[in-house]
mmCIF file as gemmi writes it, N, C-alpha and C atoms, coordinates in Angstrom:
data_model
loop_
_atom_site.group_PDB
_atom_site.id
_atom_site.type_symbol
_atom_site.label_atom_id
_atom_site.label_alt_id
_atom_site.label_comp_id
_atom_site.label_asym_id
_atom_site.label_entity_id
_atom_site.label_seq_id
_atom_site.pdbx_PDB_ins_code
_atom_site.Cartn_x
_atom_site.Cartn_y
_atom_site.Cartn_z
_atom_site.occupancy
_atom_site.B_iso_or_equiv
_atom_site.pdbx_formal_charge
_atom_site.auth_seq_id
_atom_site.auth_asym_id
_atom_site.pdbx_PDB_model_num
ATOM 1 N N . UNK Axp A 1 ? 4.287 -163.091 -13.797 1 0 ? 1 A 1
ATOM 2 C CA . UNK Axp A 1 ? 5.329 -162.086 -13.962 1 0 ? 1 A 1
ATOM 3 C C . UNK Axp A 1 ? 5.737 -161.574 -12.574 1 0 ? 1 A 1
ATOM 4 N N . UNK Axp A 2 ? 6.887 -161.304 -12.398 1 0 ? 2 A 1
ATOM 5 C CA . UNK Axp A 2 ? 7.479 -161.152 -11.183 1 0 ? 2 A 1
ATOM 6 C C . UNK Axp A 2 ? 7.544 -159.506 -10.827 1 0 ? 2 A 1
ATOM 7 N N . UNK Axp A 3 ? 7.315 -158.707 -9.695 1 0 ? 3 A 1
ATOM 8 C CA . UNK Axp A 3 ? 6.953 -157.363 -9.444 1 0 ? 3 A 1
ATOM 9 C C . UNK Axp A 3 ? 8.437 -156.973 -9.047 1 0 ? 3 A 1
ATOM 10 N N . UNK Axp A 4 ? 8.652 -156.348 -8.906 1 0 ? 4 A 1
ATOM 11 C CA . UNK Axp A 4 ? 10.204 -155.361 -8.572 1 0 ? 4 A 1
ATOM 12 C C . UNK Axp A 4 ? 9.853 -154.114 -8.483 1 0 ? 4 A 1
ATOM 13 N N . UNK Axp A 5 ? 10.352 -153.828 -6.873 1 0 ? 5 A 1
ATOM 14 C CA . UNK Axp A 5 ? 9.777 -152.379 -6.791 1 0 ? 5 A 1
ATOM 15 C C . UNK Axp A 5 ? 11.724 -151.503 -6.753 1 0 ? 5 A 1
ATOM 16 N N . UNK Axp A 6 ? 11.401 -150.554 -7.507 1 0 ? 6 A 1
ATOM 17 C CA . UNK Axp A 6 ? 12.563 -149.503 -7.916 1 0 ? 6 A 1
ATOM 18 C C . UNK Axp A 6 ? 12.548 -148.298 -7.131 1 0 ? 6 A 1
ATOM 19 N N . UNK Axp A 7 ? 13.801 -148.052 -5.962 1 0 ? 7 A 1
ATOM 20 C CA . UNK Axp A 7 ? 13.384 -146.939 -5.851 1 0 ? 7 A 1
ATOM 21 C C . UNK Axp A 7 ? 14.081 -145.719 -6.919 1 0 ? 7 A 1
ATOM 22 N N . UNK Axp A 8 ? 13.037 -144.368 -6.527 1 0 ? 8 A 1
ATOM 23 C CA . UNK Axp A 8 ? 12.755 -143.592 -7.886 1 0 ? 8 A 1
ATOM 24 C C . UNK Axp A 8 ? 13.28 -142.249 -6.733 1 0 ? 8 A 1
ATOM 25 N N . UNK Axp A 9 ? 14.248 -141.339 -7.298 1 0 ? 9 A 1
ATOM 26 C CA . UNK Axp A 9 ? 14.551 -140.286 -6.549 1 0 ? 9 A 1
ATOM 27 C C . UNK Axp A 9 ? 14.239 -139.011 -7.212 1 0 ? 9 A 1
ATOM 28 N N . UNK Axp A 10 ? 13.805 -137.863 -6.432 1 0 ? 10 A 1
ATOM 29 C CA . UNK Axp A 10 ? 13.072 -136.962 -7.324 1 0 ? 10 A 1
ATOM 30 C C . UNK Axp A 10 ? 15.005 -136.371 -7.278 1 0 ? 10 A 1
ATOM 31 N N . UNK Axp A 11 ? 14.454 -135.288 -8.526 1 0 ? 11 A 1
ATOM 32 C CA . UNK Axp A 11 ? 15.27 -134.368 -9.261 1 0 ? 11 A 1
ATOM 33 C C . UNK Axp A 11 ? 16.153 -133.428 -7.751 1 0 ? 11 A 1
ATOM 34 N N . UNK Axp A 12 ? 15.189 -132.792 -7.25 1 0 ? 12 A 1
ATOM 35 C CA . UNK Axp A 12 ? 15.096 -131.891 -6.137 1 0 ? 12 A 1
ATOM 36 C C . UNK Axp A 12 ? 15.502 -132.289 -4.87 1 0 ? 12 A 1
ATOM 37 N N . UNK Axp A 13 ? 15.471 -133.558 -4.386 1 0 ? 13 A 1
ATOM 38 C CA . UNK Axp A 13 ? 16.043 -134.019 -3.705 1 0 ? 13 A 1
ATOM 39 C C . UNK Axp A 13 ? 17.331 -135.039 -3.876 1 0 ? 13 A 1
ATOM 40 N N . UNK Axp A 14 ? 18.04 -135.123 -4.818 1 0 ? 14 A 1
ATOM 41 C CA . UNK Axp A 14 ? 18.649 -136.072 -5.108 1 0 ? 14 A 1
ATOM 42 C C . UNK Axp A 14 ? 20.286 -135.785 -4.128 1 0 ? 14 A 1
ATOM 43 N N . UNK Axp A 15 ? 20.398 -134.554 -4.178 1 0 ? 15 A 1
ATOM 44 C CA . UNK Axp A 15 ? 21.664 -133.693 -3.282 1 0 ? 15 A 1
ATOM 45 C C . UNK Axp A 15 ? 21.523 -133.939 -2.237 1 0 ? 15 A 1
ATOM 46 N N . UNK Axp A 16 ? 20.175 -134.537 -1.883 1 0 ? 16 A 1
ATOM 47 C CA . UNK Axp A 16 ? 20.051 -134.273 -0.031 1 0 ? 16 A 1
ATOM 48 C C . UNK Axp A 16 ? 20.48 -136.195 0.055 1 0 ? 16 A 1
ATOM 49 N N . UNK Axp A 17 ? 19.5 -136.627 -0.883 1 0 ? 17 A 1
ATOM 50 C CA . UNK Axp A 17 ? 20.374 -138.529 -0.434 1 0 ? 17 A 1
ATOM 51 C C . UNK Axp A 17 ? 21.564 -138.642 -0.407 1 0 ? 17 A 1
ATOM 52 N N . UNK Axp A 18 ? 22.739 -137.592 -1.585 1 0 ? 18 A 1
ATOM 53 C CA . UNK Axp A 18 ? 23.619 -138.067 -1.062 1 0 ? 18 A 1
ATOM 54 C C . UNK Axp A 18 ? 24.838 -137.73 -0.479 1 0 ? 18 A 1
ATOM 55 N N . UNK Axp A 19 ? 23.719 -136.492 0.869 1 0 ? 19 A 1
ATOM 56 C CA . UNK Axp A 19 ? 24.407 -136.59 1.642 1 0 ? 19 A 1
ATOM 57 C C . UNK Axp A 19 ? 24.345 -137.133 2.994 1 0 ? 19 A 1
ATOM 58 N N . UNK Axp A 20 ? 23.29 -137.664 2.854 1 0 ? 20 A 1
ATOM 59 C CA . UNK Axp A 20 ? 22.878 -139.06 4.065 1 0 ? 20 A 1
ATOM 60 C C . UNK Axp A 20 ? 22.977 -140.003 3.629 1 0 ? 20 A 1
ATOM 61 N N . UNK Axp A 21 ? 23.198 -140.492 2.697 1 0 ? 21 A 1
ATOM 62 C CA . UNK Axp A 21 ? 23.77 -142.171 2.458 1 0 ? 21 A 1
ATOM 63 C C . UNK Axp A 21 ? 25.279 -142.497 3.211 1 0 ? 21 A 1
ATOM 64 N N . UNK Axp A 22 ? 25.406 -143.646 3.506 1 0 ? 22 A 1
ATOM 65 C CA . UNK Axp A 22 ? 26.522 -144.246 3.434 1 0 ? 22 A 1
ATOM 66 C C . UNK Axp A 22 ? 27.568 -144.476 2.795 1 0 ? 22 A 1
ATOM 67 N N . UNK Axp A 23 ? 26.813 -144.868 1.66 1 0 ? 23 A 1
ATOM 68 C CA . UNK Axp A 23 ? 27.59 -145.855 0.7 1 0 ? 23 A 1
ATOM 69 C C . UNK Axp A 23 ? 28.025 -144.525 -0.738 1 0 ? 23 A 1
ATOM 70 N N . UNK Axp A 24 ? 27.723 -143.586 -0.542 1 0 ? 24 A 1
ATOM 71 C CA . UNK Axp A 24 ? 27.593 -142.667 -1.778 1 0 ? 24 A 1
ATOM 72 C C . UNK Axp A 24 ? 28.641 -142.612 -2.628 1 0 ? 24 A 1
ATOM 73 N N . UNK Axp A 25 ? 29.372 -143.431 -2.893 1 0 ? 25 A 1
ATOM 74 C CA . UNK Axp A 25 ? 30.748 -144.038 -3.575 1 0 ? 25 A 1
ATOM 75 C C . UNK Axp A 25 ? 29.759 -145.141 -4.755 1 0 ? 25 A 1
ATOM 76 N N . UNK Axp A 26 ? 28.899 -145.542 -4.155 1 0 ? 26 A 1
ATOM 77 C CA . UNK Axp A 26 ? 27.707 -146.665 -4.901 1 0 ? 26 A 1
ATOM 78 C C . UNK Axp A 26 ? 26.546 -146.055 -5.801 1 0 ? 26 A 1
ATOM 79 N N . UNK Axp A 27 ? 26.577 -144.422 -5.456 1 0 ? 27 A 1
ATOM 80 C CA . UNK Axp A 27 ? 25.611 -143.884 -6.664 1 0 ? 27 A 1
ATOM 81 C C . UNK Axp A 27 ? 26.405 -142.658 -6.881 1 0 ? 27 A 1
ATOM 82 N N . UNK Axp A 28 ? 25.803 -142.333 -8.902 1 0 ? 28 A 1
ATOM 83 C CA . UNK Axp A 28 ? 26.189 -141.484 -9.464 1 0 ? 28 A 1
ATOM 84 C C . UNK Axp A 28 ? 26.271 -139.967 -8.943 1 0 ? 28 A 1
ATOM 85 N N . UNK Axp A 29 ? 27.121 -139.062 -8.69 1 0 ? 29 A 1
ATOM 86 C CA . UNK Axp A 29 ? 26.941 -137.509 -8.325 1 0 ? 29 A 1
ATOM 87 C C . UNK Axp A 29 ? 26.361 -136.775 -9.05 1 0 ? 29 A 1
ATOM 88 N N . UNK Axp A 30 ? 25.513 -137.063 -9.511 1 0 ? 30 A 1
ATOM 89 C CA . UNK Axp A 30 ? 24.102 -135.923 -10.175 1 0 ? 30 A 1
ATOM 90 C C . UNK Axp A 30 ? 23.279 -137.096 -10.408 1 0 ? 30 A 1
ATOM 91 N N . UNK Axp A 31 ? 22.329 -136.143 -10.385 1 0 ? 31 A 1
ATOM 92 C CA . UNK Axp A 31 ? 20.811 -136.824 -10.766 1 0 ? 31 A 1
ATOM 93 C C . UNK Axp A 31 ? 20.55 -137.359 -12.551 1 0 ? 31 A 1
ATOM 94 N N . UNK Axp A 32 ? 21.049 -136.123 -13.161 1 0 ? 32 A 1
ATOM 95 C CA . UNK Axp A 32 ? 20.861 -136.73 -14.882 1 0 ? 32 A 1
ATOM 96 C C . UNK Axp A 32 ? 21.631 -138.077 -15.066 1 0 ? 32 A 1
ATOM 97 N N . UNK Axp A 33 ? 22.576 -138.368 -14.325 1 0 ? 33 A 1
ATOM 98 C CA . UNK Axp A 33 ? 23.808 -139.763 -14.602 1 0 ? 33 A 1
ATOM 99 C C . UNK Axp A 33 ? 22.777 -140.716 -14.047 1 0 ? 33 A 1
ATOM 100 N N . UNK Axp A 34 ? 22.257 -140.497 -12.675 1 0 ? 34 A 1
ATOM 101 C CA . UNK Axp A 34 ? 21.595 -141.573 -12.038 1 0 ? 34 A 1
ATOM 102 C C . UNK Axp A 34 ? 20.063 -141.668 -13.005 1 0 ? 34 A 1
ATOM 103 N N . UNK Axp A 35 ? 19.429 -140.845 -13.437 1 0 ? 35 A 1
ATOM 104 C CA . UNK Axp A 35 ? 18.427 -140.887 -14.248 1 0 ? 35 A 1
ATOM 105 C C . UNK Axp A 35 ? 18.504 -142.099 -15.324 1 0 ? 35 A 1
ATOM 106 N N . UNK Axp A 36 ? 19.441 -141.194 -16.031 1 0 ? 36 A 1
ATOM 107 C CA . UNK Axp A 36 ? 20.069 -142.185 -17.362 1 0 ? 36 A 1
ATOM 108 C C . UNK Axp A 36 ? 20.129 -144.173 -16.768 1 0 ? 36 A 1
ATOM 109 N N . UNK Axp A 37 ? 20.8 -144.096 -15.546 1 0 ? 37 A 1
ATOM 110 C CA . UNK Axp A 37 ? 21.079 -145.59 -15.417 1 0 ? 37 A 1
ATOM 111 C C . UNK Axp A 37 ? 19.934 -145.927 -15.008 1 0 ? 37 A 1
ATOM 112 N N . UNK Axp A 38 ? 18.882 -145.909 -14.132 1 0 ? 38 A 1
ATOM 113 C CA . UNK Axp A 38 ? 17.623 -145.908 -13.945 1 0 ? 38 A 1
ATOM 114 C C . UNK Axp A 38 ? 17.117 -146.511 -14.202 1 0 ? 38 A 1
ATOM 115 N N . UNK Axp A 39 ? 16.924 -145.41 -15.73 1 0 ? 39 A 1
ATOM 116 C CA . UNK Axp A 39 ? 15.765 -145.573 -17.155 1 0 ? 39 A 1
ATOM 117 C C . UNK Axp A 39 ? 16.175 -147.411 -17.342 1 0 ? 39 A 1
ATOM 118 N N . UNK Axp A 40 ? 17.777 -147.249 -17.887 1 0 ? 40 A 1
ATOM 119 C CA . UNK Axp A 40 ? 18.06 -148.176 -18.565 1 0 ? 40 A 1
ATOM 120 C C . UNK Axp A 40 ? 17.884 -149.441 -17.872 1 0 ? 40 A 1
ATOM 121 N N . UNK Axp A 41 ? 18.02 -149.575 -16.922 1 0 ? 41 A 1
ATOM 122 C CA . UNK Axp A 41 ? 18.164 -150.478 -15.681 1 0 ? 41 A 1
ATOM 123 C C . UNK Axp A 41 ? 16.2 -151.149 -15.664 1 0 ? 41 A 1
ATOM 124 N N . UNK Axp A 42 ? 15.212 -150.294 -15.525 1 0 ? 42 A 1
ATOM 125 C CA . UNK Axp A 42 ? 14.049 -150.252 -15.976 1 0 ? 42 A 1
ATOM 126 C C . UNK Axp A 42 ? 13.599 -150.729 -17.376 1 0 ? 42 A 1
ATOM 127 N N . UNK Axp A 43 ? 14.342 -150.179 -18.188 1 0 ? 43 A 1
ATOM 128 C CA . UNK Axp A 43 ? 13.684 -150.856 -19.504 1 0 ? 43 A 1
ATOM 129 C C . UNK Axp A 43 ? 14.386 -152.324 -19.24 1 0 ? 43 A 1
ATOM 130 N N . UNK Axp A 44 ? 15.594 -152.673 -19.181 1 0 ? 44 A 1
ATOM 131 C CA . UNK Axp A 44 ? 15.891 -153.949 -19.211 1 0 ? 44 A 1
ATOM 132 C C . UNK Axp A 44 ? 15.781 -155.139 -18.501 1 0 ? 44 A 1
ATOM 133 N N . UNK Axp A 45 ? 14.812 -154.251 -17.122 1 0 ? 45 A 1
ATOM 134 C CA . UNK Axp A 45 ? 14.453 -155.336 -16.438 1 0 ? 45 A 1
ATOM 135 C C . UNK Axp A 45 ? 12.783 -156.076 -17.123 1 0 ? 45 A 1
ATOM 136 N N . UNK Axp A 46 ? 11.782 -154.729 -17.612 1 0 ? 46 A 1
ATOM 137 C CA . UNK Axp A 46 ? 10.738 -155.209 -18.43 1 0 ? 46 A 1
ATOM 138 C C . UNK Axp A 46 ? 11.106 -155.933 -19.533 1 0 ? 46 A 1
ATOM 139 N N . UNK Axp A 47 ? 12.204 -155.86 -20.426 1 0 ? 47 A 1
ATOM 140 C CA . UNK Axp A 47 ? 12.282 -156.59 -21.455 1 0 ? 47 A 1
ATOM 141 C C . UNK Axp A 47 ? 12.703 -158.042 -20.547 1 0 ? 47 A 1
ATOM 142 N N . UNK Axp A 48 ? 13.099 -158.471 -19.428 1 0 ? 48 A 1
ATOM 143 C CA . UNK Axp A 48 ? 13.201 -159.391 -19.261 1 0 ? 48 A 1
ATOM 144 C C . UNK Axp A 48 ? 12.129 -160.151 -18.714 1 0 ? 48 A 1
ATOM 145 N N . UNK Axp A 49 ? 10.613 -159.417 -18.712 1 0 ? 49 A 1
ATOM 146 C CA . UNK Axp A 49 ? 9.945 -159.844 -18.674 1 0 ? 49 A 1
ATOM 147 C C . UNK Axp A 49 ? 9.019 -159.169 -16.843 1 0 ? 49 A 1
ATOM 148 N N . UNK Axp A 50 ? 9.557 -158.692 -16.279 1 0 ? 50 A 1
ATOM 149 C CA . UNK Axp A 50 ? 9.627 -157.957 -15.022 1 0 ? 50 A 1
ATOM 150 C C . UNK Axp A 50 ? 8.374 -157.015 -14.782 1 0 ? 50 A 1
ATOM 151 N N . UNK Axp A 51 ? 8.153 -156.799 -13.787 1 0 ? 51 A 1
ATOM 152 C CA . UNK Axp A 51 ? 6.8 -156.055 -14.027 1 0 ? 51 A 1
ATOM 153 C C . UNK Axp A 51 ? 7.193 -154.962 -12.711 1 0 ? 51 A 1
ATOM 154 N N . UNK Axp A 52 ? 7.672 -153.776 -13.35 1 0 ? 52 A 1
ATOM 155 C CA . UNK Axp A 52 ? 8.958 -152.731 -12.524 1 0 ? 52 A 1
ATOM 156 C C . UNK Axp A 52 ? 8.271 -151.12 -11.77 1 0 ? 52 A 1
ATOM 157 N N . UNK Axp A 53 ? 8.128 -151.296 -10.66 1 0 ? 53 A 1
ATOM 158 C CA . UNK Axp A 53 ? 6.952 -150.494 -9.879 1 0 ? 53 A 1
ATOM 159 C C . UNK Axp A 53 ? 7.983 -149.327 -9.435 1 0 ? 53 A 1
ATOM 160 N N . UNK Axp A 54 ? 7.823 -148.241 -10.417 1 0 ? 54 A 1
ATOM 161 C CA . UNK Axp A 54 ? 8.68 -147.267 -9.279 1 0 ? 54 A 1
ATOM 162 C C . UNK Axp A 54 ? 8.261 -146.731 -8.007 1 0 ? 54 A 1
ATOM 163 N N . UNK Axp A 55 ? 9.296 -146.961 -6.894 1 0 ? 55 A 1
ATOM 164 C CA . UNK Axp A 55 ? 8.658 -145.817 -5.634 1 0 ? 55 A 1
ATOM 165 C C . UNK Axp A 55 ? 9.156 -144.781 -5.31 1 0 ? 55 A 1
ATOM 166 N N . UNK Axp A 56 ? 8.516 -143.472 -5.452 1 0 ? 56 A 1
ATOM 167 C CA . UNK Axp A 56 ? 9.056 -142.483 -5.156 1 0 ? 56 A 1
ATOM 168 C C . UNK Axp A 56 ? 9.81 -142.356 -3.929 1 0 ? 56 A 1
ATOM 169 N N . UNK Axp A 57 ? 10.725 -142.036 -3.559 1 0 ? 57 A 1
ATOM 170 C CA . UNK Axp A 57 ? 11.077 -142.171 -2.206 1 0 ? 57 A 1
ATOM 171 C C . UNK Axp A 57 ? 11.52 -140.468 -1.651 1 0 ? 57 A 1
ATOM 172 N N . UNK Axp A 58 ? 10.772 -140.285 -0.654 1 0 ? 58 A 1
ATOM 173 C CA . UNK Axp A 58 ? 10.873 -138.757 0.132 1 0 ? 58 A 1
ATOM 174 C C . UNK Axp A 58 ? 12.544 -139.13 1.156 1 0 ? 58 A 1
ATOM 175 N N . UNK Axp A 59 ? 13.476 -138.471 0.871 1 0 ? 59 A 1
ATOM 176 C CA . UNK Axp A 59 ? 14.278 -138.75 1.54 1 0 ? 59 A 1
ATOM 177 C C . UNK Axp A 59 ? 14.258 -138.214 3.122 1 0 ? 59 A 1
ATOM 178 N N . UNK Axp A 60 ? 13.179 -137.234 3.287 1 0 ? 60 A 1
ATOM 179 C CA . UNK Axp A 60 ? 12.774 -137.119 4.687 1 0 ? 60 A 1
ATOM 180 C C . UNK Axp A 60 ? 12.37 -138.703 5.693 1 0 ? 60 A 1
ATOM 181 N N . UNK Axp A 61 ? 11.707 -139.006 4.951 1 0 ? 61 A 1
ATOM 182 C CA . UNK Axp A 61 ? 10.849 -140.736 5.409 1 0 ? 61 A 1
ATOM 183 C C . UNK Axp A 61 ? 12.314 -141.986 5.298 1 0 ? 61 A 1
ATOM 184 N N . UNK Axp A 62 ? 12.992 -141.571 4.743 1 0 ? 62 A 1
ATOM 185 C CA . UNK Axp A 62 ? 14.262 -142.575 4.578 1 0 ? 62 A 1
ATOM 186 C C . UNK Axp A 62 ? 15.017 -141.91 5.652 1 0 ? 62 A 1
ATOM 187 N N . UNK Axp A 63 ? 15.333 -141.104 5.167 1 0 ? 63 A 1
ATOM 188 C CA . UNK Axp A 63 ? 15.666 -140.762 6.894 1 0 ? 63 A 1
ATOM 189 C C . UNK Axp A 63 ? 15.701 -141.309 8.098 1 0 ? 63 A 1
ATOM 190 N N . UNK Axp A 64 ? 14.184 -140.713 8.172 1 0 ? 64 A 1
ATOM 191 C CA . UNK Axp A 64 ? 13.734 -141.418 9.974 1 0 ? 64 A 1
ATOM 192 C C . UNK Axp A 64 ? 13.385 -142.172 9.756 1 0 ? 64 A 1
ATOM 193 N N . UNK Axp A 65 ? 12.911 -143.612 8.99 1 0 ? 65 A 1
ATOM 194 C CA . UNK Axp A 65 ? 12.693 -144.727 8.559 1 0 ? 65 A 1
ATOM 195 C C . UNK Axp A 65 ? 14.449 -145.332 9.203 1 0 ? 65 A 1
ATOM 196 N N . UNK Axp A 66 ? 15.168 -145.265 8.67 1 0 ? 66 A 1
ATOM 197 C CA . UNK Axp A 66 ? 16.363 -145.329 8.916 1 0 ? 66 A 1
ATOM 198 C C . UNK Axp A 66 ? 16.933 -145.264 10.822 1 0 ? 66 A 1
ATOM 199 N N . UNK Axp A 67 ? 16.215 -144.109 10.838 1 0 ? 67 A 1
ATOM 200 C CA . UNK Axp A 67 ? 16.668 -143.734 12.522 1 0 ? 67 A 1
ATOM 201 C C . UNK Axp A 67 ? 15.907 -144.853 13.856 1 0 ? 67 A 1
ATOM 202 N N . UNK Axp A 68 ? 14.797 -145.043 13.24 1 0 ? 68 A 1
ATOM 203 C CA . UNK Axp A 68 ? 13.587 -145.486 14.066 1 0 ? 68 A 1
ATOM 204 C C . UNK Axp A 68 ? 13.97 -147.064 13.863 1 0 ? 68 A 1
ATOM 205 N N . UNK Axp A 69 ? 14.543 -147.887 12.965 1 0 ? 69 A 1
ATOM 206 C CA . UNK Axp A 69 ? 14.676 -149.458 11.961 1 0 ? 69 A 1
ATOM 207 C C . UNK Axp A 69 ? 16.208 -149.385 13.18 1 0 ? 69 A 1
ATOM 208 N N . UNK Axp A 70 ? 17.019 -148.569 13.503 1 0 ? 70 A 1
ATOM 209 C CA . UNK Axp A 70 ? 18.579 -148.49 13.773 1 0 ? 70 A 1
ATOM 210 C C . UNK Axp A 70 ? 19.54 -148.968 12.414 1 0 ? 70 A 1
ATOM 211 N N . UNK Axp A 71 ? 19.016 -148.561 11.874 1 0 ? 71 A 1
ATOM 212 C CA . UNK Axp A 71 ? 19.947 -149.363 10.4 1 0 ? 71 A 1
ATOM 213 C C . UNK Axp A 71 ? 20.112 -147.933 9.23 1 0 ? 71 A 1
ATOM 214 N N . UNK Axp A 72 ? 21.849 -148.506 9.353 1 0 ? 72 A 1
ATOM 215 C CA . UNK Axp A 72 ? 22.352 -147.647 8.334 1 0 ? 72 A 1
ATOM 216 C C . UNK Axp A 72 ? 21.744 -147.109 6.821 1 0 ? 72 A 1
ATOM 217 N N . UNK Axp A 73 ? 21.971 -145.992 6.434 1 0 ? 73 A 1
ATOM 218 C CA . UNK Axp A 73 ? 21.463 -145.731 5.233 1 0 ? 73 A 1
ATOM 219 C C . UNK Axp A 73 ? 22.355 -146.184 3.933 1 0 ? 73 A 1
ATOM 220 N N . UNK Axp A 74 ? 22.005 -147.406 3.471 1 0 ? 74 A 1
ATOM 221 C CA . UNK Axp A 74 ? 22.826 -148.274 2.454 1 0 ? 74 A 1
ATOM 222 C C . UNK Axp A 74 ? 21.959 -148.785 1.645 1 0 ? 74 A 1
ATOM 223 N N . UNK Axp A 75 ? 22.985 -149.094 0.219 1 0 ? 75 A 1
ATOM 224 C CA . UNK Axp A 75 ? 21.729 -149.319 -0.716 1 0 ? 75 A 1
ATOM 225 C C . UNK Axp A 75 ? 20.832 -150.615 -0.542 1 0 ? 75 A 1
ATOM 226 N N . UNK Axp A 76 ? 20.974 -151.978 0.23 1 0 ? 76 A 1
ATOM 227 C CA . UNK Axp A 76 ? 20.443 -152.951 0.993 1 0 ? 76 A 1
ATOM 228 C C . UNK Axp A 76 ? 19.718 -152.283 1.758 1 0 ? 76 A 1
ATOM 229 N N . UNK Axp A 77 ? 19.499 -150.941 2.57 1 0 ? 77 A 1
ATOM 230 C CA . UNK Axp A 77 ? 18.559 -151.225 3.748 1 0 ? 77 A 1
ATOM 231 C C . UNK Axp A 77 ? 17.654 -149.922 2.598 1 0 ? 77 A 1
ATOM 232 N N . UNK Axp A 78 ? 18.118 -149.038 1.739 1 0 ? 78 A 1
ATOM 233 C CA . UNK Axp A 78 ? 17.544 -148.265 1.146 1 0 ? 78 A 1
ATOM 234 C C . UNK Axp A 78 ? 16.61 -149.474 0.221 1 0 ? 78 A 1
ATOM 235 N N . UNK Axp A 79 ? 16.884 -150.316 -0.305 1 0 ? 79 A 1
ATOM 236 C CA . UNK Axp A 79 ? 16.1 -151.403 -1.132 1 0 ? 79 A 1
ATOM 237 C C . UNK Axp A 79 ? 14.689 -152.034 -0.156 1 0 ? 79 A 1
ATOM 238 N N . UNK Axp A 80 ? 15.273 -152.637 0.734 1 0 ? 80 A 1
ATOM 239 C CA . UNK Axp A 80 ? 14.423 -152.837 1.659 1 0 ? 80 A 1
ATOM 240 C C . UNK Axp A 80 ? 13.07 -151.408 2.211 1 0 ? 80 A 1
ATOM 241 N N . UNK Axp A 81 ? 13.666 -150.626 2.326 1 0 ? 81 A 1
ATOM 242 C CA . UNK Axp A 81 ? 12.614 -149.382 2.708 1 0 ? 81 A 1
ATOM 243 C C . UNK Axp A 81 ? 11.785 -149.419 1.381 1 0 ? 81 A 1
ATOM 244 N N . UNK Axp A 82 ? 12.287 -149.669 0.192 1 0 ? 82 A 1
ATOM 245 C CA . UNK Axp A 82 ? 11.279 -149.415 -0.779 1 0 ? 82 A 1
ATOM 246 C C . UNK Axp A 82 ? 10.45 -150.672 -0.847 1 0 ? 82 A 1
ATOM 247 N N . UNK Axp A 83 ? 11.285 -151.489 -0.67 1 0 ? 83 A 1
ATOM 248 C CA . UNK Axp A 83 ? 10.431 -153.325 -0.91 1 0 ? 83 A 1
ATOM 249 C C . UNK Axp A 83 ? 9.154 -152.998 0.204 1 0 ? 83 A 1
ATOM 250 N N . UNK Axp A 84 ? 9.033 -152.714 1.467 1 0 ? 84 A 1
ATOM 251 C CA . UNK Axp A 84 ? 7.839 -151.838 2.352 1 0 ? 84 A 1
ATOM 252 C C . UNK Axp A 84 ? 7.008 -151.121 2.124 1 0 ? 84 A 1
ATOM 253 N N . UNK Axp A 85 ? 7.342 -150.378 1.13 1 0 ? 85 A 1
ATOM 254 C CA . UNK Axp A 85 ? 6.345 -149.528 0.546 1 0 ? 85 A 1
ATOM 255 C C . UNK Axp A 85 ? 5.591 -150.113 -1.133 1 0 ? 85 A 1
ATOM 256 N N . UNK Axp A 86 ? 5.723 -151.122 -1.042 1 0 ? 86 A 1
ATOM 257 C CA . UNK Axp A 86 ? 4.986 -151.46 -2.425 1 0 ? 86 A 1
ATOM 258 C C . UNK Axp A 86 ? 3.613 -151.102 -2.35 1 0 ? 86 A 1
């Protein structure tokens, strides 16, 4: 079974990603919308058989993860920061 790591954004910080992202045209403006797709996005990757690791992600550490890498905050280099932390 194949691992997929998800990143997982808390409630409380979700205002602060997006206003350091890039791309923020690419995720939902509240947290309950992005929740909802998530979930669903999660269940349907296990029903496909997936074995789906959420990572919490501190948007402080994405941040300077970000600053220190020289690479933009986008959902490719945001994927990658989580694929690192498995």
């Amino acid at each position: 079974m194949d691992n997929i790591a998800i990143a997982w954004y808390k409630r409380d910080e979700y205002d602060k990603l997006l206003r350091v992202i890039i791309d923020k045209d690419s995720m939902p403006l509240n947290y309950d919308t992005w929740f909802e797709i998530a979930t669903v996005a999660i269940e349907d990757l296990k029903n496909q058989g997936f074995d789906v690791k959420k990572i919490v992600v501190d948007v402080d550490e994405l941040i300077e993860w970000c600053r220190v890498m020289k690479k933009e905050n986008t959902a490719k280099n945001r994927a990658l920061f989580v694929s690192l932390r498995r």
